[in-house]
KOLMARVO-16640 format. One record per residue (C-alpha): y, z, x; residue number from 1. Coordinates in Angstrom, 2 decimals, padded with zeros to 5 digits. Layout:
BEGIN
{Y Y&Z Z&X X&seq NUM} .
...
This chain:
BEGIN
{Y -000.59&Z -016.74&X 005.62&seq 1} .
{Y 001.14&Z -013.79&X 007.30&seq 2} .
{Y -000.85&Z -010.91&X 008.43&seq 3} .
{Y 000.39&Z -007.64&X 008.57&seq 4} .
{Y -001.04&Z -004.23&X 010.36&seq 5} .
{Y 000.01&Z -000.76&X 008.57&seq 6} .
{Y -000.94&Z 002.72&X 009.81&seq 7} .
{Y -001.48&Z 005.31&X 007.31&seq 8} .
{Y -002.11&Z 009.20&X 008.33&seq 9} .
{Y -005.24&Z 010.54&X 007.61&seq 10} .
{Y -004.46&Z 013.75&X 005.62&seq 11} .
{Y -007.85&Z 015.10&X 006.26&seq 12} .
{Y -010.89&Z 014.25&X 008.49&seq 13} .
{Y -013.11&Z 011.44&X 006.90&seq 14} .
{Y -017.12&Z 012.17&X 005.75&seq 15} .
{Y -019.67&Z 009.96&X 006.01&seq 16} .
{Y -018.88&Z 009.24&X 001.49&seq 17} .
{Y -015.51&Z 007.83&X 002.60&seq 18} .
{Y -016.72&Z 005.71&X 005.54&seq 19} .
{Y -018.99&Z 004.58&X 002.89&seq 20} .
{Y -015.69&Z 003.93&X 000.09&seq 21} .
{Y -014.16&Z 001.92&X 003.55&seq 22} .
{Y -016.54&Z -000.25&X 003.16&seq 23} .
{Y -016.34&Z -001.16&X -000.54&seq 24} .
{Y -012.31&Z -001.48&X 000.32&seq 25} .
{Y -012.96&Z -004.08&X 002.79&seq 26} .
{Y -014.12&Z -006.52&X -000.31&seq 27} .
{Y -010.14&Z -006.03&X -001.86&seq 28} .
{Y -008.91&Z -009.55&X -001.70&seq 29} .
{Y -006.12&Z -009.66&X 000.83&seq 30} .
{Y -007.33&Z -006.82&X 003.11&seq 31} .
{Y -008.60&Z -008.44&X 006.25&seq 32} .
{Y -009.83&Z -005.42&X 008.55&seq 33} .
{Y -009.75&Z -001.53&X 008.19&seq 34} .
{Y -009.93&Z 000.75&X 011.89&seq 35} .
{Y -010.48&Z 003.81&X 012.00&seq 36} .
{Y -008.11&Z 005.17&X 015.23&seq 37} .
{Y -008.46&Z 009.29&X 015.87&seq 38} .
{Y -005.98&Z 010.36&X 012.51&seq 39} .
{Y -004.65&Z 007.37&X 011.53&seq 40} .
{Y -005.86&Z 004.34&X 009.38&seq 41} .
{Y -005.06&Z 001.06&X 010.36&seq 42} .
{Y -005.49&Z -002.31&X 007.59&seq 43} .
{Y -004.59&Z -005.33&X 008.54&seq 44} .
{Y -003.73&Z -007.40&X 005.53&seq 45} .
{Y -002.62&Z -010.82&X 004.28&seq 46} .
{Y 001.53&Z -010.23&X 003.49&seq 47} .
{Y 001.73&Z -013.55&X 001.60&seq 48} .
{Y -001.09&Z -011.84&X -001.17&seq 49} .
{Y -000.48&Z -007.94&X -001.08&seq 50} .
{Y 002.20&Z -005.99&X -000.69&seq 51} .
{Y 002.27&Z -002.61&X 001.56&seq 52} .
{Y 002.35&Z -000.55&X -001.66&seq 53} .
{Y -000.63&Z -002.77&X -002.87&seq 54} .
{Y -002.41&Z -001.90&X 000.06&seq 55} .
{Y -001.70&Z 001.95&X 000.06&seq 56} .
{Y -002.71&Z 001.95&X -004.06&seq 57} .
{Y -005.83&Z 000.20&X -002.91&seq 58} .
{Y -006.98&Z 003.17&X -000.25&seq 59} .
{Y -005.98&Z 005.73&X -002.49&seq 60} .
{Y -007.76&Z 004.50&X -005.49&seq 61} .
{Y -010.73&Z 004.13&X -002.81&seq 62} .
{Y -010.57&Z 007.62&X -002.36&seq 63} .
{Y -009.28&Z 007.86&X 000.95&seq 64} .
{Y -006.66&Z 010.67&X 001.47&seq 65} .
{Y -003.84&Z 008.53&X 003.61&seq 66} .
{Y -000.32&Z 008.64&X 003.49&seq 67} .
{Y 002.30&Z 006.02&X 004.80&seq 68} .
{Y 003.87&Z 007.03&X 007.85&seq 69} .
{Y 007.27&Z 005.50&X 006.07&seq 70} .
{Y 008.07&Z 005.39&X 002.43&seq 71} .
{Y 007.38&Z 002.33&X 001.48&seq 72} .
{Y 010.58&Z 000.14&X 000.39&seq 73} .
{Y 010.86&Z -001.12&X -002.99&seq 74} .
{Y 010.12&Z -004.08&X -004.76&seq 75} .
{Y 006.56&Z -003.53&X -005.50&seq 76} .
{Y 003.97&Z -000.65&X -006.60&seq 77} .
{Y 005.94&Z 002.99&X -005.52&seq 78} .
{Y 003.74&Z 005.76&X -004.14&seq 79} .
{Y 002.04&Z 006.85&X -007.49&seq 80} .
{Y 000.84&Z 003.11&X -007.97&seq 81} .
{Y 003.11&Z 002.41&X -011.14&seq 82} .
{Y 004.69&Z -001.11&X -010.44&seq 83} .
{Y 008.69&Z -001.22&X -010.74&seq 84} .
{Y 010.23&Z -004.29&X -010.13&seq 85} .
{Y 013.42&Z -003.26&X -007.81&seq 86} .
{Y 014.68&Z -006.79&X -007.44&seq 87} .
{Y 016.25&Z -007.28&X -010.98&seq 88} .
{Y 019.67&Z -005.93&X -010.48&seq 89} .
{Y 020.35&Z -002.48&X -012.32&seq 90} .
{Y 023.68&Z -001.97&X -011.66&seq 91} .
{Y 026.46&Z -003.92&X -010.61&seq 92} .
{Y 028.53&Z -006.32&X -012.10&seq 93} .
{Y 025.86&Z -008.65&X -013.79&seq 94} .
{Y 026.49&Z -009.24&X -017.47&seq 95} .
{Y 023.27&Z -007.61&X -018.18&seq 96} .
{Y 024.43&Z -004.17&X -016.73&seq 97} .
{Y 027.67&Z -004.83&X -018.68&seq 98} .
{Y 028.37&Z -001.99&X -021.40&seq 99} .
{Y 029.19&Z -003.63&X -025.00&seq 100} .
């Protein structure tokens, strides 16, 4: 197992309805701990069963208004949640990108 800590911003002060949603996030498989720290959210997560992109789709669809402090690279969910799969080459000189 490797575990990871992210930090996502807050993007607005949290109510006592999202501390609530944390808590029905901290039953996502793979997400270990959530904190709370002044404007920032911090999840500590299990890298070997979630991605970062995972986790950040998991808060948002929690309803927690965070943003990554990065973008997140590819080769996983992107920031709307829609999984591409950047590791298949798309250009280059495999036969597959080869025009007949």
């Amino acid at each position: 197992m490797t575990f990871l800590l992210t930090r996502y911003r807050l993007t607005r002060p949290l109510d006592m309805k999202d501390y609530a949603r944390l808590g029905n996030l901290s039953t996502v498989y793979g997400i270990r701990s959530l904190d709370v720290d002044g404007d920032h959210l911090l999840v500590e997560y299990d890298a070997s069963r979630l991605h970062e992109a995972e986790v950040l789709s998991a808060v948002r669809k929690a309803g927690i208004p965070a943003a990554p402090l990065q973008p997140i690279p590819p080769g996983g969910f992107d920031h709307t949640g829609e999984f591409k799969d950047f590791a298949w080459p798309v250009e280059g000189l495999s036969p597959v990108n080869a025009k007949g």
